[in-house]
N, C-alpha and C positions, 0 to 999 in steps of 0.2 A: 506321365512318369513310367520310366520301365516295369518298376513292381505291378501298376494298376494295369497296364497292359497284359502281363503275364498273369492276372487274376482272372481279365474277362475271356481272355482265349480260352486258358484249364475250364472257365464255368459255360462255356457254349458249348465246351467238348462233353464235359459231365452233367449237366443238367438235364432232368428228366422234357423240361416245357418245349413245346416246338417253337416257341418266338426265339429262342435261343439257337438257331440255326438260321436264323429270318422267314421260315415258310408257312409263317401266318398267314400271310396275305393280308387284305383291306379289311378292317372292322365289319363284323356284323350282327345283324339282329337276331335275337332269339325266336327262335320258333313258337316261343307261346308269347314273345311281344305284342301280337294282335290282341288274344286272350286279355291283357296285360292290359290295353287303350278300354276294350269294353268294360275291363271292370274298375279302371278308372272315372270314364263316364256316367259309369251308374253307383261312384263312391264306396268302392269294394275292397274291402282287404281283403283276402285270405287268413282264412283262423291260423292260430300256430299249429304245427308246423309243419312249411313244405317250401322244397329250391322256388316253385312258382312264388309262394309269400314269399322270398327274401329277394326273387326279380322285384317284385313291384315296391318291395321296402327300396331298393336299389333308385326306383325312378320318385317315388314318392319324395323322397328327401327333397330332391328336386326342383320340385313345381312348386313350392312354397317360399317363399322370402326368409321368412322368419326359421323356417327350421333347416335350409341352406346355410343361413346365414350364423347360425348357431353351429351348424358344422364346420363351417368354417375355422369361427373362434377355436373350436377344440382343437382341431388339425393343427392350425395353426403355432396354438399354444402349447402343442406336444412336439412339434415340427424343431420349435428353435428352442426348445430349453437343451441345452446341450451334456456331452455325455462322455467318458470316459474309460480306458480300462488300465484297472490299475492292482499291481501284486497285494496279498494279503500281507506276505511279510515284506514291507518296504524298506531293509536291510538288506536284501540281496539283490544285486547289481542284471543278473544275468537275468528276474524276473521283472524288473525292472524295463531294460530294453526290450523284453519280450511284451510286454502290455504297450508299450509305446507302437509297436510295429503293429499289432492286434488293433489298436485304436485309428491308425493310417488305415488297414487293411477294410474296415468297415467304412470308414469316412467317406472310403477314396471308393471301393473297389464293389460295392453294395450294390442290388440291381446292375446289375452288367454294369459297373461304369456310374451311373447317373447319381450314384450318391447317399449318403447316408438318408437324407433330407426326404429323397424321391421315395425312395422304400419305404422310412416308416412310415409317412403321409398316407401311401396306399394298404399301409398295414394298418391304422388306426380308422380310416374311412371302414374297412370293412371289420373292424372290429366293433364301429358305432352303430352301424346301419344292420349285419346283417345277426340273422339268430345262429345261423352255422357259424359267425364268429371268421378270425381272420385265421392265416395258413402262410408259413412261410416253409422253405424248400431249404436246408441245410446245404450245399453244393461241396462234396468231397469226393475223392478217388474212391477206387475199389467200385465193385457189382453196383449198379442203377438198382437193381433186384435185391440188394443187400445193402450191410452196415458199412457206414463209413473206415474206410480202412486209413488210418493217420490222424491227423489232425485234418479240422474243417478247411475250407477255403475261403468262402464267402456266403451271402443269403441273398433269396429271393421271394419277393413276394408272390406266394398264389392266387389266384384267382378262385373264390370262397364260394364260386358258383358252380367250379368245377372239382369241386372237392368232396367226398361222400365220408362221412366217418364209418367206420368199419367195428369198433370194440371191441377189437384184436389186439391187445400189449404190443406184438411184435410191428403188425405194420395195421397203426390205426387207422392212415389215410389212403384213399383212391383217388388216384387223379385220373381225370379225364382232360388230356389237350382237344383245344376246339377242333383237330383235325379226325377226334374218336378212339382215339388211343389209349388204353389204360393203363394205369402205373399203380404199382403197388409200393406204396411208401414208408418202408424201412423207418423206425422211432428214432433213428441216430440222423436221420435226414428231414423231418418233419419234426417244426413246433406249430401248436396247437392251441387255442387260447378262443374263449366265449363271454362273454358277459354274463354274469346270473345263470352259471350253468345248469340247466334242469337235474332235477336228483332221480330222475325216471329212468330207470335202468336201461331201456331201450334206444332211449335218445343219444346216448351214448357223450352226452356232455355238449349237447344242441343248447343253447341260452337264451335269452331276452333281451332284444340288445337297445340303446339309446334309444333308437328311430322307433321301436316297438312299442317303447315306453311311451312316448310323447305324440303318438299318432292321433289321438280326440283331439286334442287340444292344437295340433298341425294343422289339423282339416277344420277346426272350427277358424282357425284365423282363415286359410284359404278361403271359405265359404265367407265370413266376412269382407275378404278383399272383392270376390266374383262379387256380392251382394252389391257391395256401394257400385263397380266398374256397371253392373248390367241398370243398378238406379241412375246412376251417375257419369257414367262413361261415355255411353251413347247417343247423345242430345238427346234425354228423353222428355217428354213434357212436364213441367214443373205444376200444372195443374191445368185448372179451364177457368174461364168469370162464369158465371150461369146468371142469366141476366130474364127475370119474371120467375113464375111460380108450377111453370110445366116447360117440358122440352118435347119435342120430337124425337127419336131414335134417329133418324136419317137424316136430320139438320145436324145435331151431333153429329154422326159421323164425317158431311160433308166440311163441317168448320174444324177440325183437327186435320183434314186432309190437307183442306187450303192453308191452315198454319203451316205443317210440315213444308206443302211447297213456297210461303213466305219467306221462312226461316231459311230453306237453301237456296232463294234467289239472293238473300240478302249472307251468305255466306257464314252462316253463326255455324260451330262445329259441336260447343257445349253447349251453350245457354241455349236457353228454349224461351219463346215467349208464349204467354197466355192466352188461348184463341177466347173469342168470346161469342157465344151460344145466345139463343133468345128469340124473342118473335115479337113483333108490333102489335098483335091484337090480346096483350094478357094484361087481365083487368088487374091486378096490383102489381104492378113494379117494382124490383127489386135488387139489388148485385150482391152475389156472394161469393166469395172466391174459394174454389178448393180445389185440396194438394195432391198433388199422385208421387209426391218425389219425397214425402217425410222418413225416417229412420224411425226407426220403433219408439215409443216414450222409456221416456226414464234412460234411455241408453247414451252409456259415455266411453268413449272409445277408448277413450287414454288408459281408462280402468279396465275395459276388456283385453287390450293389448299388454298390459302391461301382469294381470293375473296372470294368461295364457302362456307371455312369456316366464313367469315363474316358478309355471308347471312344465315347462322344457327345461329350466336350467335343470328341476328339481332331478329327472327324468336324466341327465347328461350329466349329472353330479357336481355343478359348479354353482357358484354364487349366482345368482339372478341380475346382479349388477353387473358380472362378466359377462352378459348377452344382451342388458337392457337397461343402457345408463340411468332412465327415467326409475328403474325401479328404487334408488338410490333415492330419491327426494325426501327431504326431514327427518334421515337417518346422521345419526351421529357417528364421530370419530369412532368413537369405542365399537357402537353398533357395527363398521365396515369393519374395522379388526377384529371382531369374534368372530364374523360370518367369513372373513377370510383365513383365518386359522381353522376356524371347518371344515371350508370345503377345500382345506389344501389331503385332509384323509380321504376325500370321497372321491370321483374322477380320474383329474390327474393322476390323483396319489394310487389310485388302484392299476391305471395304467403301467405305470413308472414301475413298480411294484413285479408287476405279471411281467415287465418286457425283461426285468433283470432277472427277474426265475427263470425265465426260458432261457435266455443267454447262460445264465453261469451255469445251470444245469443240462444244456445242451450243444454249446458251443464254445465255451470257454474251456482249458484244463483247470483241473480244482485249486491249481495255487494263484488262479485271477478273476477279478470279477467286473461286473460291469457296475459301475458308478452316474447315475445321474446328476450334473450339478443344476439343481434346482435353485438359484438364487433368489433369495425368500426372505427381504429384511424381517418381516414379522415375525417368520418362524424361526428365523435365529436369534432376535431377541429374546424369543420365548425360550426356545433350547438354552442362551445363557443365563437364564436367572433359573429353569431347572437346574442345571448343574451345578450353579452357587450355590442353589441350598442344597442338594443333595452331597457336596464338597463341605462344607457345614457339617453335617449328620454324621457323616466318616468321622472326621474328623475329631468331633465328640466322642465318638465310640469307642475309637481308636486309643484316645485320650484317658478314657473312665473302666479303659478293661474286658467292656462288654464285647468287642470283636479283635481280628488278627490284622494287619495289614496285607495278607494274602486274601483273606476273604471280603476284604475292600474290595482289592482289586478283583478279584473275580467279579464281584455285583457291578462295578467299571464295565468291566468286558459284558455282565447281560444287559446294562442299561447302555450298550452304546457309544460311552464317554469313551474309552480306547478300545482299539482292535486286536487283534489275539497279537500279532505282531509286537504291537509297544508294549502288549501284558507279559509273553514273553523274554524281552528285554528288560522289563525292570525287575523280574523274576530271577533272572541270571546274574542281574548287578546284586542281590541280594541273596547269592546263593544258595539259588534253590532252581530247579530243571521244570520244564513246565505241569508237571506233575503231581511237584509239592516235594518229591523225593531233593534231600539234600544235593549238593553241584559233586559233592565230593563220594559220591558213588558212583563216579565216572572212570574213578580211578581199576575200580574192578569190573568193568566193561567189556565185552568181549569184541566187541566193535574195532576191526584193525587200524581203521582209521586212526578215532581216539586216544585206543592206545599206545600208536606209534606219538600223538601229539602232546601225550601227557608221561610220557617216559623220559625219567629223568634222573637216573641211573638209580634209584633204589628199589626194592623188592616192595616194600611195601610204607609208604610214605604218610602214611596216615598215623602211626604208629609213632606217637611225638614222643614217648620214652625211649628211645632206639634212636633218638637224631637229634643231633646237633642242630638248635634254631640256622645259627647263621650261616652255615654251607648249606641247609636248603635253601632259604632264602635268594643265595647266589645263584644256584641251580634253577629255580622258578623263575629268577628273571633273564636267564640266558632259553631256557624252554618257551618263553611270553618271543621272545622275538623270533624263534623258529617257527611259530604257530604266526604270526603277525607275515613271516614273509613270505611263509607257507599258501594264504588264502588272500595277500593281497594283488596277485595280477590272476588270479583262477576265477572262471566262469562258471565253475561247479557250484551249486546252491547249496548240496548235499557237505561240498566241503568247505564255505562258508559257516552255515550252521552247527558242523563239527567242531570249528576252530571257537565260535563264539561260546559255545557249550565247553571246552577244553580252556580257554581261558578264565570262562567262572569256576569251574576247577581249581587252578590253580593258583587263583585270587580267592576262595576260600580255603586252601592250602596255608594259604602265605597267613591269613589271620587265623589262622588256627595257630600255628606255629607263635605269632605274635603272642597270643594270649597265655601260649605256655610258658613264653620265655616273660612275660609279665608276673606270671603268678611266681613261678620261679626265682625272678627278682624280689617280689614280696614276701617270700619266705625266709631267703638269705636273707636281707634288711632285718626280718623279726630276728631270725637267730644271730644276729651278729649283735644286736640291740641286747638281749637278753646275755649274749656273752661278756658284754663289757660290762653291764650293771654286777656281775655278777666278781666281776674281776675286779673294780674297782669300791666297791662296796661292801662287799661279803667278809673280807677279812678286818675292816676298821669300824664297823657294825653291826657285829654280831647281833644283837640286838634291840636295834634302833627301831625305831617307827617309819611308818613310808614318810613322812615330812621330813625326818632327819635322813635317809638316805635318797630326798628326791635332787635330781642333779638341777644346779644354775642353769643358764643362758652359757655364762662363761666356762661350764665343767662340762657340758655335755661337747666341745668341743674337740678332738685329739689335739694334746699337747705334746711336743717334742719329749717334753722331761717324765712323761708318764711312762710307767714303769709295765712294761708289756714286753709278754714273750713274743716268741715269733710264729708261734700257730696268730695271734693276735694281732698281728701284722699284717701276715699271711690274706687275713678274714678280711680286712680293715682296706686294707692298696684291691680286690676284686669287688670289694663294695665299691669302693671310690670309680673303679676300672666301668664296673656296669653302670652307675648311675649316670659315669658320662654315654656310653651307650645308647641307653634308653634317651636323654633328654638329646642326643643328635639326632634320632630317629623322629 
């Protein structure tokens, strides 16, 4: 695609690492790799912390089944849970497209080319394995030397073996390319990320990572494996007969010899057969066989292997069952759905976590963020029956007086259930600015924008004694459709959100005026009520009791023949006038 083309050119051009020009050349060995094999050999870590300890963490992973094999899983499992970027306020169209091209732009254009997939993979390997932790390279215009000038481009995995932390704010990282180069790495170009970072000021945020964690328990399965391979592997002898009640040293030796050359004439590669020792002249006879190829007593493997592996998962933050089906045996339904609602906090969850802080706070603009879609039946069932009761709980509150529907919503927005966006919006339906401040002190705004959208030929509209309900009314909804054709083909975000703000305006305009022109009606009704009782009643009852002047069914009716002036009239046809009013409204 043209666009992913024009992402890897600008990143070869801008990019600090020499592979990004091609003049790496052929892979090679490190200098202290030899160092590296002898203290492999003689079962050596290095204490923490030094780049030599996070080489041989690098090869350690390696050589073992079980803790490759667990790296794996992780990679893996971090590799395809996929991922999006997407606006805070999902009302506006323009941030909208703009998170969709952000989300190409990583998919496609990530690692030179190679992918979303390729990056993080080698961004999460050495975020497991190593203690310095992973290193990814911002790729933007502007000074190599300096801050990104513009928006980002793309990212790149560094290599965490050529990386030095510095505990310099401005530029924490130094890069050294394989060719001896150093680069000084600007905080707007470098993100930064450790496992269990040390709180040792010096360290400058060096951590403890997976592979660190799980190394006794690594080396005791290897040592395991080598153990059975060197009993077991190599046609070794499975014992001898010993046949009487003394032997010779050099009968022995010569009857193992001639086994070994039995055994390879007749082609066995594993089994071994049993030589048998002895001499013709021992006064009590005897055969006893014994073993050179037994495994320790007491020892059962399934349980060795299976502890060990669930001091790695412990170690890599996931369930034990995520690395070691057998750990699962005699475990119950419930049992696998607790342990997997745990450990969706620990690992992944921590991962997920760290990669969207870094993005939204180092490569995103603030009006987008990165989204991981985790699909997680357990955990969204568990999320919906949170939120039923906590929907419940509002709702009672809300109901009995003790809270606001604003301060619902707010505890909404820090638990989660919506985003400042929908809070927002259901803020404005409700006339009120996100604030809390009413919608309708928009009107005295100094914001040209606004006040060109909310002018609507009066001085001061707020002012319901001074105006006529129904000419504003008309006015407000000829205003609603200049603001409506005003931000409906405009890419401006700034003037979207005006418009939306400018119409809750004017729709608490519109019910304010309603309310006045309601109570207003309820007023006249009283006085016109009070005027007829008093007109019909007052001079034929001077007198009377409320029983004798309380009117029928049939008398509170107007009659043609009832005798009424013409202020009475007058009162009587505006009553009639508004009630149809109101009841077409």
């Amino acid at each position: 695609m043209p666009i992913r083309r024009d992402i890897i050119e600008s990143t070869r051009r801008l990019s600090v690492q020499s592979r990004s020009d091609g003049e790496n050349g052929a892979a090679t060995s490190s200098p202290l790799d030899n160092l590296s094999l002898m203290m492999k050999f003689n079962n050596i870590i290095l204490p923490w912390w030094s780049t030599a300890r996070d080489r041989q963490l690098r090869n350690f992973w390696k050589d073992g089944d079980h803790l490759s094999g667990a790296m794996f899983a992780m990679e893996s499992k971090m590799v395809t849970i996929p991922f999006h970027i997407e606006p805070k306020d999902m009302s506006l169209k323009t941030h909208i497209k703009q998170a969709d091209k952000m989300t190409q732009y990583l998919m496609e254009a990530a690692e030179y080319g190679q992918g979303w997939g390729f990056f993080f993979g080698k961004s999460v390997k050495d975020l497991l394995s190593q203690d310095n932790g992973r290193f990814v390279e911002i790729v933007g215009r502007g000074n190599m030397n300096g801050p990104i000038v513009g928006p980002p481009i793309t990212v790149e995995a560094l290599d965490a073996q050529f990386c030095q932390r510095t505990g310099d704010p401005e530029f924490p990282v130094i890069y050294q390319d394989p060719g001896g180069k150093k680069h000084r790495m600007h905080y707007t170009r470098v993100m930064v990320d450790s496992q269990m970072p040390s709180p040792q000021e010096k360290m400058y945020g060096v951590g403890f990572s997976a592979v660190s964690r799980s190394i006794h328990n690594a080396q005791h399965l290897m040592d395991m494996d080598m153990f059975k391979e060197e009993k077991l592997g190599s046609r070794p002898l499975r014992g001898f007969i010993k046949v009487g009640g003394g032997l010779d040293p050099g009968a022995v030796e010569k009857a193992l010899q001639a086994a070994q050359s039995m055994m390879g004439a007749r082609g066995f590669q594993r089994y071994a057969m049993l030589p048998i020792i002895g001499g013709n002249d021992i006064e009590k006879p005897e055969i006893e066989i014994i073993s050179l190829s037994d495994l320790p007593d007491g020892f059962d493997q399934q349980t060795d292997v299976t502890l060990s592996m669930a001091a790695i998962a412990l170690a890599f933050g996931v369930d034990a069952r995520e690395l070691w089906p057998s750990s699962a045996a005699g475990a119950s339904r419930a049992d696998a759905l607790l342990s997997h609602i745990k450990s969706r906090g620990k690992g992944p969850g921590y991962i997920i976590q760290a990669t969207e802080r870094l993005f939204n706070s180092k490569f995103l603009p603030g009006h987008l963020r990165m989204v991981f879609d985790f699909q997680d039946d357990a955990q969204d069932r568990q999320a919906a029956e949170t939120k039923q009761i906590r929907s419940r709980t509002r709702e009672r509150n809300i109901k009995e007086g003790a809270t606001t529907i604003r301060v619902e919503r707010q505890k909404m927005l820090e638990d989660m259930d919506i985003d400042l966006a929908q809070f927002v919006e259901m803020e404005l339906d409700d006339g009120r600015l996100e604030d809390g401040k009413s919608s309708l002190t928009l009107f005295f705004n100094d914001d040209p924008v606004i006040t060109e959208m909310l002018s609507i030929g009066i001085e001061n509209p707020t002012l319901t004694s001074k105006n006529e309900p129904d000419s504003i009314f008309d006015k407000i909804e000829v205003q609603k459709a200049v603001i409506y054709e005003m931000i409906s083909n405009s890419d401006d975000g700034s003037l979207e959100r005006a418009g939306r703000e400018s119409i809750s305006a004017l729709n608490a305009l519109q019910k304010l005026y309603e309310e006045k022109k309601e109570q207003d009606f309820l007023v006249e009704q009283q006085e016109m009520s009070m005027k007829l009782e008093e007109d019909k009643f007052g001079d034929n009852n001077p007198t009377g009791t409320q029983e004798d002047i309380k009117p029928s069914s049939s008398e509170a009716s107007v009659s043609p023949d009832m005798d009424m002036n013409e202020d009475d009239k007058k009162m009587i046809n505006r009553f009639i006038k508004a009630l149809k009013k109101l009841l077409w409204r």
